[in-house]
N, C-alpha and C positions, 0 to 999 in steps of 0.2 A: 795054572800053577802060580802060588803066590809067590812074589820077589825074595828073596833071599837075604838078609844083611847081616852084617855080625855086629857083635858087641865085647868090647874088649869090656869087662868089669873090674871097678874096684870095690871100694867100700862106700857104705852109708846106701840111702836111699834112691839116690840118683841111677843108677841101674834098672831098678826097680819098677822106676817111674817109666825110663825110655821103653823099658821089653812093654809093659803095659800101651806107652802110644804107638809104638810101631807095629804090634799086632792089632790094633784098634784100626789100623791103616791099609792093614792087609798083609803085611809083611812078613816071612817065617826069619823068627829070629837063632842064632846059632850063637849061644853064648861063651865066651871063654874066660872061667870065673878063677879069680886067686885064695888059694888057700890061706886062709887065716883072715883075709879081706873081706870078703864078698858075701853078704848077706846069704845063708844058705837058702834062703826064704825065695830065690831067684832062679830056682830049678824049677817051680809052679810055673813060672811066668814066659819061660820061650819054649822053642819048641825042642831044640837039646842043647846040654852044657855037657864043658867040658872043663875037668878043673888042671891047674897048673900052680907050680909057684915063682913066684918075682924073681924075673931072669930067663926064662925061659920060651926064649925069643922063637928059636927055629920050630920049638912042639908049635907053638900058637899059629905059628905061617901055616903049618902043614894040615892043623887042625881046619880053617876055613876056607882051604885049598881042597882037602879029603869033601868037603861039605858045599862047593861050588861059590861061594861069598866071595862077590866082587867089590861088595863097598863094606866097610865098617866104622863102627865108633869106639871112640874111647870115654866110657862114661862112669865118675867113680874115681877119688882117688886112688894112691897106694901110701900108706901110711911111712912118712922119710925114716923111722927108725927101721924101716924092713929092710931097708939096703944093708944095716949094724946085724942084721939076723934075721936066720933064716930066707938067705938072699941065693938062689941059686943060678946062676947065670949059664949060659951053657955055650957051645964055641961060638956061635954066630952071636950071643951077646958081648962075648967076652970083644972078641973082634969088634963091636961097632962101640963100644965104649972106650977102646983103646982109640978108635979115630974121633969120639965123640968128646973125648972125658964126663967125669962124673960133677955133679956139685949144681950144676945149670939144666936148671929143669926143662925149660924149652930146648933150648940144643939140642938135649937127649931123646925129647919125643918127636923134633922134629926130627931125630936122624932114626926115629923107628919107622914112622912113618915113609920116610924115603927108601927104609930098606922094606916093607912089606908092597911098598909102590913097585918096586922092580920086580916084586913075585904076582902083580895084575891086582895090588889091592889095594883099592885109596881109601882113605880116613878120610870122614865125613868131620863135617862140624858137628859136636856135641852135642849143641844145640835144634838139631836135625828134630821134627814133630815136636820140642818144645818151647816154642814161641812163646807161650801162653805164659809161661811159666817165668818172661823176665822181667825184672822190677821195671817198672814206671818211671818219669820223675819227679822230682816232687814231694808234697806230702803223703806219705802211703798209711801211717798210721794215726787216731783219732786227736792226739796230740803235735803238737807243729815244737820243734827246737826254737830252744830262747833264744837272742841275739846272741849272749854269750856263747852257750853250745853251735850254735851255727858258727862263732869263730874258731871252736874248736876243732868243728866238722872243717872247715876251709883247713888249718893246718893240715891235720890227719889226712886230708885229701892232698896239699901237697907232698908231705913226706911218703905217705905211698905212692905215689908216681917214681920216687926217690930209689923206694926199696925195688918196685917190680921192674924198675929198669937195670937195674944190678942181679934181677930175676932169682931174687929170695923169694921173702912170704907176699904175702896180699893184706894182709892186717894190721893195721895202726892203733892203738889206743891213747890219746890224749885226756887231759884233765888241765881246767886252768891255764888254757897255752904250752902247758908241757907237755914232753912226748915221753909217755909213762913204759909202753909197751910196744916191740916191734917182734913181729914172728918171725920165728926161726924152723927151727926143727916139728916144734910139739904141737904146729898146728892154731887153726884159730880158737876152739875154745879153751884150750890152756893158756893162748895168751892174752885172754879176756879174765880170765881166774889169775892169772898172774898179776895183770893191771890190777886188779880189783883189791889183791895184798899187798901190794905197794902204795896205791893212793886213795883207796875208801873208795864211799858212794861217788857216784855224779860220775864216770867217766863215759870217753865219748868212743863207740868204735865205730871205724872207720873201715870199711873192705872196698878194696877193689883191683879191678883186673891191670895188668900190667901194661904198659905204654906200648908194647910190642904184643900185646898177648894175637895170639892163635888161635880162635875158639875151634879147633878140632880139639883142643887142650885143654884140662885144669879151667873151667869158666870159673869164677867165683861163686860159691851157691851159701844160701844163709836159709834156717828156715824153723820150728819150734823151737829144737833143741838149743840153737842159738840164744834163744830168748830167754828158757831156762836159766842157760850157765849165766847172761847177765842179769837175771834177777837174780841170782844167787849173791853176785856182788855189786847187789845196788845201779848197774851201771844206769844210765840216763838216756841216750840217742843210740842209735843204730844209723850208720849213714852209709848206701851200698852206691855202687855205678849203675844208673839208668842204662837199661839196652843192655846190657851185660853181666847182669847176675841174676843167677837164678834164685825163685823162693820157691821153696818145698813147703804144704804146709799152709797156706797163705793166711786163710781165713783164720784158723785156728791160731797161729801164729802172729796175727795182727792181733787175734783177742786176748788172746796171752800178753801182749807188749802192752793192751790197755789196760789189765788187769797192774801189771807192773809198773806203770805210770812212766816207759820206755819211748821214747819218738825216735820213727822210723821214717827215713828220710832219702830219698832218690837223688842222686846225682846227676 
């Protein structure tokens, strides 16, 4: 009988990818997917899902409890405007967010975490069967950053240390030593579109994981669609953290950046 694990899902492709390698590995997967989030595309891929909405702490315990799941992941975010709507929380959320508060994204999943640990379930690192799958260091795409952009890439790489220690976004966008774009709410490719109306072609973005980060948590993942939204506005460098972020996509994803004349660069 094959091992059991769950998968807590959110949005985008990274779900996707995991139920794919952990059945590749033997493993039955029991998925617990959110509505409005979750690729529906991700019912093919384990071996049951169950759906729920954001907040909905104690269905999710009972659901991979009903199903035997002694470890799980959290893979996939949840989009920060779901908390403004269509956020259902239920007593046992409501409860650990009252000891948690709201606003601080690791707190919060470190205290999910700790509360599904007392019901026999640990959270794995996210990262769990996808190794393969994290940036290098270095030059990763066919083009190398100019001097200049490398000093841009060094700002943006200190000012996100800045943000992820205050544990907001993960995303910087600099231009010309200034710092054009910091994420907030809407996410990284909005605030790559954002940079990109505020200071034209040539900007540099910058992702990376937080000084404290968790990888049972939120890893940084970057991957086509990234590359898209910065050719959309001209951007220039792509600079992620070596060992810590994932790429979705790679091959395609590097040839798209050299199509857009983008340098992707590993920290």
């Amino acid at each position: 009988m094959s091992e059991k694990i769950g998968l807590i899902a959110g949005k985008g492709q990274f779900p996707l990818l995991f139920a794919l390698a952990a059945r590749s590995q033997g493993f039955s997967v029991t998925a617990v997917a959110h509505r409005g989030e979750t690729e529906p595309a991700l019912k093919d891929l384990v071996d049951e899902i169950h759906w729920i909405y954001v907040g909905q702490l104690n269905k999710l315990i009972r659901i991979f409890q009903a199903a035997g799941v002694r470890r799980a992941v959290m893979a996939g975010g949840i989009t920060r405007g779901r908390l403004f709507r269509d956020f259902r929380p239920d007593l046992r959320a409501l409860s650990l967010l009252r000891r948690a508060g709201t606003g601080r994204d690791d707190r919060l999943l470190r205290a999910v975490a700790d509360e599904m640990a007392q019901e026999g379930i640990t959270i794995a690192p996210s990262t769990l069967f996808m190794n393969d799958l994290l940036a290098g260091p270095g030059q990763l795409s066919r083009r190398r950053p100019t001097p200049e952009e490398m000093q841009d890439v060094q700002l943006g790489h200190e000012v996100a240390q800045e943000l992820g220690r205050l544990d907001l976004g993960q995303c910087v966008v600099v231009r010309r030593g200034v710092v054009v774009a910091l994420e907030a709410i809407e996410g990284t490719d909005d605030t790559i579109r954002r940079a990109g109306a505020l200071a034209g072609p040539g900007t540099v973005v910058v992702k990376m994981s937080k000084p404290q980060q968790d990888l049972r948590f939120d890893v940084p993942a970057v991957g086509l669609e990234t590359i898209r939204v910065m050719a959309e506005v001209k951007a220039a460098v792509l600079a992620v953290e070596a060992g810590k972020t994932l790429i979705f996509d790679r091959d395609e994803m590097l040839a798209a950046a050299h199509r857009a004349k983008i340098a992707v660069w590993g920290l």
